[in-house]
N, C-alpha and C positions, 0 to 999 in steps of 0.2 A: 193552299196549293203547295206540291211539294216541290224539290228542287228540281228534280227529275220532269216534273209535268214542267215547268216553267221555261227549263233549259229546251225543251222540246218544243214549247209554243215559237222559242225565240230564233230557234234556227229555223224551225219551218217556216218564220217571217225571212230571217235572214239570206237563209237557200238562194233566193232568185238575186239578191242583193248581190252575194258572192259570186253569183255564176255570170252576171252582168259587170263586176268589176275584174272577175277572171278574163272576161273575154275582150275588155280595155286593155288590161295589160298586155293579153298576148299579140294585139295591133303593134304594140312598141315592140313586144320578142320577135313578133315574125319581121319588123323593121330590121332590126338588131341580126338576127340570121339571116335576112337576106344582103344587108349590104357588107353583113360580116363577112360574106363566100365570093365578095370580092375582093376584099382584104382588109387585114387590122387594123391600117389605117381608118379605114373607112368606117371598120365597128369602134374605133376609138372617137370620131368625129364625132358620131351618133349619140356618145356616151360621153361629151364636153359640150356640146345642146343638150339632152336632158336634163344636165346637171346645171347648167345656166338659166334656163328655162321653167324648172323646178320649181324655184322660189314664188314668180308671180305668179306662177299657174296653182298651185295651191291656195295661195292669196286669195286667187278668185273660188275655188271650192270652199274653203272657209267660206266664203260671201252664201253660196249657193246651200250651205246646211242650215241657215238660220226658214230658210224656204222648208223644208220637214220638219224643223223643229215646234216652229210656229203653226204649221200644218196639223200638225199631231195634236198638238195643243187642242186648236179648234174642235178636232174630231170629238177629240173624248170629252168636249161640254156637247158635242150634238149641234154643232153652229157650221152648216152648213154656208151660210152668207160670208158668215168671216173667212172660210175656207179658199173661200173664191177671191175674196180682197185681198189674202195673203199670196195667192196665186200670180197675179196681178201683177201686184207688188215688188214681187218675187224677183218673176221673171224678169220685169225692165232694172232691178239694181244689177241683178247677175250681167245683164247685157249691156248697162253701163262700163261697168267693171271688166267686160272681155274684150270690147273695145278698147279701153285705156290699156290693158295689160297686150293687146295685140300690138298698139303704137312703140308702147315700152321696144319691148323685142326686135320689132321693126328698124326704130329708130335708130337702136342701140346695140345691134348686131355687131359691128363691126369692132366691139367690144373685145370680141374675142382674140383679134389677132394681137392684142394685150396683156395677155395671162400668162406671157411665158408656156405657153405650150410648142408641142410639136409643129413647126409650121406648115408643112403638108397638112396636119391635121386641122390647124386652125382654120386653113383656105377651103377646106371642104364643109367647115363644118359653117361658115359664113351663111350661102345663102339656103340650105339646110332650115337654121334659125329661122331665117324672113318667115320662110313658110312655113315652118309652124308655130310660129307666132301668129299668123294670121288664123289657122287652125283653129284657134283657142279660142275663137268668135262663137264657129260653131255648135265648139264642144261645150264650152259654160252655158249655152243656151240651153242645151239639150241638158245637160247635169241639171241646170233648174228643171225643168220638166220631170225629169228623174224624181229628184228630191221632192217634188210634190205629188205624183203616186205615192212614194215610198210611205210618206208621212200619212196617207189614205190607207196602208197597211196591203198596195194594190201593186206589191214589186214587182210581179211578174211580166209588166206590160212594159219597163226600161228593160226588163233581161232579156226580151225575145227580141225588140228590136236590136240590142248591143251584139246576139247572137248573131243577128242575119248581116253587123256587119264584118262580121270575119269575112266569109268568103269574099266580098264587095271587095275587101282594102288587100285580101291576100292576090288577087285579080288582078286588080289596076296597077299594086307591085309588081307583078310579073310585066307586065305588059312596060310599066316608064322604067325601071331599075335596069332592066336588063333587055329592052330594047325588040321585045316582040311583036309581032303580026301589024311589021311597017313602021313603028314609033319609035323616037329615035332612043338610043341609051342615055338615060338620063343619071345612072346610078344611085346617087344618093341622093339629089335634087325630085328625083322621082318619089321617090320613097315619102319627101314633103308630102310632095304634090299629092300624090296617092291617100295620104292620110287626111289631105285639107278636103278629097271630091268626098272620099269615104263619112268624114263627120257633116258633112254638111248635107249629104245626103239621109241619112240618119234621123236630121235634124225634122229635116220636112216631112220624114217617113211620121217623128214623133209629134207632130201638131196636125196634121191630118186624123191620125188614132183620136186623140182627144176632142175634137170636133167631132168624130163618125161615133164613138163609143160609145152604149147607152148608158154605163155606169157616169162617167164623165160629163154628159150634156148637160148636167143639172148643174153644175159648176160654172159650166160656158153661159147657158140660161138665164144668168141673174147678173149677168155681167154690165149692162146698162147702168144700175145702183152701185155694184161693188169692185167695179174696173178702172178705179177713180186713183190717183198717185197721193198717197197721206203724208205728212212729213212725220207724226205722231207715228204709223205704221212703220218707216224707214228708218225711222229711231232705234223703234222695239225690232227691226230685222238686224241693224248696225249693233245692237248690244249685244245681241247672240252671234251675229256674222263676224263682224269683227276680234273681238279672242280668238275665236275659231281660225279665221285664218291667220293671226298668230301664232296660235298655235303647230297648227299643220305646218307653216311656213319657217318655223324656228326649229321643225325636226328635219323639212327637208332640204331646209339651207342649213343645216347644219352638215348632213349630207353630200349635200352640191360642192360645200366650201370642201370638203372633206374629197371631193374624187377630183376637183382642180387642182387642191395640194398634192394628189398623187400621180394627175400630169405631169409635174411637174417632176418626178421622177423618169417621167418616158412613157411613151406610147405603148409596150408591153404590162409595164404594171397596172397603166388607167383599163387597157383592153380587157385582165385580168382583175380588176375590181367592175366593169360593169358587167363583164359574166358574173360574178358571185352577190352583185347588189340585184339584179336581177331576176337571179333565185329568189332570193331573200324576196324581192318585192311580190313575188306571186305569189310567194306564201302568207307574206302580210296581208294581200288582198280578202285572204279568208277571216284575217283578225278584225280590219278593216270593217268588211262587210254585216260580221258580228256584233263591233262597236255599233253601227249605224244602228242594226235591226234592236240593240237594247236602249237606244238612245231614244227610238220614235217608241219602244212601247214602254220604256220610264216616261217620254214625254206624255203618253195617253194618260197612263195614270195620273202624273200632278197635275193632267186636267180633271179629273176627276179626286184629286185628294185622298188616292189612296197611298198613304207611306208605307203599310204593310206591304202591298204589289210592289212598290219600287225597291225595297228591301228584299223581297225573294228576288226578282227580276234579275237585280243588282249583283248575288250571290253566286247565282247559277248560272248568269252569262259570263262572269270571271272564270268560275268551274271550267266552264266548258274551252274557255282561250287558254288555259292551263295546262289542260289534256291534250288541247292542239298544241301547243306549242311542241310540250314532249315528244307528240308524234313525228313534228317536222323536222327537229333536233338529230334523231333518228336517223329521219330517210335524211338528213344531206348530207352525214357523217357517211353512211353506207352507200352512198352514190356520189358520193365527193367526187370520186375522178371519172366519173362516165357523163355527169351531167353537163360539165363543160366544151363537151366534145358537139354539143350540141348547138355551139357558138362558133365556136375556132377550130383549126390540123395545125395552129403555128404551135411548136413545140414549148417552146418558153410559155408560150401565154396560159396553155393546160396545166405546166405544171405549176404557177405563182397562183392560178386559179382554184385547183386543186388543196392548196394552201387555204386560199382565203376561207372557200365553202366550210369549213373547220370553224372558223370564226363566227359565219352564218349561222352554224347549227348553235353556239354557244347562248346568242342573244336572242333564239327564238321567244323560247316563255315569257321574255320580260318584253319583248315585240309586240307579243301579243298583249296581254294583261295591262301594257302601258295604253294603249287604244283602249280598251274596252273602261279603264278610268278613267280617259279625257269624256268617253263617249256618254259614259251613266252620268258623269258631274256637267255633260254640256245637258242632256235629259233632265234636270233640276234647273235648269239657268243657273249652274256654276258653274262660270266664266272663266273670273279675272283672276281671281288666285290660284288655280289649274292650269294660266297662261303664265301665270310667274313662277312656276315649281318647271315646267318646261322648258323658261326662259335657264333656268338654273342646270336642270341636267342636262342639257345640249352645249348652251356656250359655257358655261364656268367649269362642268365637269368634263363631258365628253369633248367636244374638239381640243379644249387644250392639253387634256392630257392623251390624245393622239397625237396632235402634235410634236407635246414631248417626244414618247414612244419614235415617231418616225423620225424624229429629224435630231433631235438627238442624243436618242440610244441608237442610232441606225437602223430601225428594224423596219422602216419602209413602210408598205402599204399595210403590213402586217400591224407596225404598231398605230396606225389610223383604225384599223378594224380592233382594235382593242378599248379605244377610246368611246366606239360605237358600243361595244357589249356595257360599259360602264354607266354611258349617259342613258342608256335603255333600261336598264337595272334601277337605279334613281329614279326615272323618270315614274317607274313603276310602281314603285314602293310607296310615292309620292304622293301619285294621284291616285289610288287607291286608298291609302289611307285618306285621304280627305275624304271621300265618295262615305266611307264607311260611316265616318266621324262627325257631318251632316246627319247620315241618317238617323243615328246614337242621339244627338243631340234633339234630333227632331221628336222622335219617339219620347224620350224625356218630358220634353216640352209639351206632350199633349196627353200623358197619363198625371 
């Protein structure tokens, strides 16, 4: 197969994956411009809970990708029975782990009015947290559910439901946010609320589908035998779940750590780094969704043993995050100052934003290409040492020498987003070359 046919198999897998993790994000941006158009406070609350929030909630996505991985796996021996025990399996760690991570939050809200932030901001952003911390019940249920089509190569059935819940959660916003047809104004507490009916609604949309569907009944079918809790299976899900979510967890707390330290500068700067991370993150969503779609079909292959497919696969799903990246580079240079406007009218916060999205376009390629390496070495079961080259360009490289950069050479939020381009660039070169360097080794090893 050539690079071109391969990169083509993989987006076509990818597509629904993307346009399902498009339509997540844009939940949190229409959050974000709705509570932003009451004021920056209010978008700067939003943007000191996501970034608090961040950490365990990824923690639990990590938990939820060992569910496709192990999925995919099965597929490609043709073991339809393990498919279902991994299923299973799956789903009740995920919902162990969304429960704990909901307590966390819960518990530990009132964290926030700790960090040295804005205190207006901090008191808004209190019981905000509660809720969607409890949110994150619904949503790691549903992300396993996700994760186990995807790994079926059957993404299209999480992207239509994530679709149908935009308008749901754009609705129920209107309606608590801003206090229409009789409900009281909830503003930013709504916006929670909004987002806890919307996931949870979703939730039951996605296990009614899989019960009713005939592709899927055969999975539910054999459930008697294969619906059984293993600690052997919980292991083999914990070896791949867990790096993973150290991984994700050690890029987006590094992140998190990175837009508290720029609270800390003021409510202006943080409001003006969660517009520009924000960009950023919708465009990652497409790297994102990439890495996923090469990760389940390297994972089909090493169930079937083929190294030459996971070495095209491998190639041309980089290729292709490459090309993106460039592109994205581009548009946020060239729209650097209009895109903002799509957040905020406070003057200040357009123009430090304006700034940042500069710095956005710088780290795209390495954004991208850094995912699509975590994601072919986690498609191999390589883990641990892919979590410790991550471990390395986040906290050793990038925050601290952001920190530098802001605090003191002076250069604020600006030198935080420079420590971002750096640990992204590392991060990339890193895990790429390992991906490669397995597969060199492997090919070796069997001629």
């Amino acid at each position: 197969m050539t690079l071109k046919t391969e990169a083509s198999k993989t987006w076509k897998l990818s597509t629904p994956i993307i346009l399902g993790e498009l339509t997540q994000m844009a939940l949190g941006i229409i959050d974000n411009i709705m509570v932003g158009s009451i004021s920056y406070k209010h978008l700067a609350a939003a943007a000191l809970v996501n970034s608090v929030m961040n950490i365990p909630f990824v923690l639990g996505i990590g938990i939820t990708m060992s569910v496709s991985q192990t999925v995919s796996m099965a597929n490609g021996r043709k073991d339809g029975l393990k498919v279902s025990h991994y299923l299973f399996n799956g789903f009740w760690l995920s919902t162990v782990t969304a429960i704990a991570i909901a307590l966390l939050l819960t518990l530990g809200s009132t964290i926030l009015l700790h960090l040295g932030q804005d205190s207006t901001v901090a008191a808004l952003a209190v019981p905000f947290l509660r809720l969607m911390g409890w949110s994150t019940i619904p949503m790691l249920m549903f992300i396993a559910l996700k994760q186990f089509t995807d790994g079926l190569e059957r993404t299209r059935t999480a992207m239509l439901l994530s679709l149908a819940a935009l308008p749901i959660n754009i609705f129920i916003n209107w309606i608590l946010i801003y206090g229409n047809w009789g409900f009281p104004r909830l503003e930013l507490t709504g916006a929670g609320l909004g987002t806890l009916i919307t996931r949870t609604i979703i939730l039951i949309a996605f296990v009614i589908v899989l019960q009713k569907h005939s592709f899927y009944k055969k999975f539910i079918a054999v459930r008697r035998h294969q619906w059984t809790i293993k600690r052997q299976t919980i292991r083999e899900m914990l070896h791949i779940g867990i790096p993973s979510s150290l991984q994700v967890a050690m890029e987006s707390g590094a992140f998190a750590v990175s837009a508290i330290l720029i609270g800390t500068l003021g409510a202006v700067p943080l409001a003006a780094h969660q517009i520009a991370i924000s960009c950023a993150s919708v465009a990652f969503m497409v790297s994102w969704g990439l890495a996923q779609g090469g990760s389940i079909r390297v994972s089909n292959a090493w169930g079937r043993n083929n190294w030459g497919d996971i070495n095209t696969i491998g190639k041309s799903t980089l290729l292709s995050a490459v090309l993106y990246g460039v592109c994205c580079a581009t548009l946020f240079i060239c729209f650097r100052n209009l895109l903002p406007r799509a957040f905020s009218h406070d003057p200040a916060v357009l123009s430090m934003a304006s700034i940042l999205m500069v710095y956005a376009a710088l780290f795209q390629v390495s954004d991208a290409s850094q995912a699509i390496g975590a994601g072919l070495s986690r498609g191999i079961k390589d883990v641990k040492i892919p979590t410790f080259y991550i471990a390395i360009a986040y906290w050793v490289v990038g925050l601290p020498l952001g920190c530098l950069m802001a605090f003191s050479f002076k250069l604020g939020a600006v030198g935080m987003w420079i420590g971002f381009v750096s640990g992204l660039t590392f991060s990339s070169v890193l895990l790429n070359r390992r991906f490669f360097t397995m597969l060199k080794r492997q090919s070796i090893a069997t001629t």
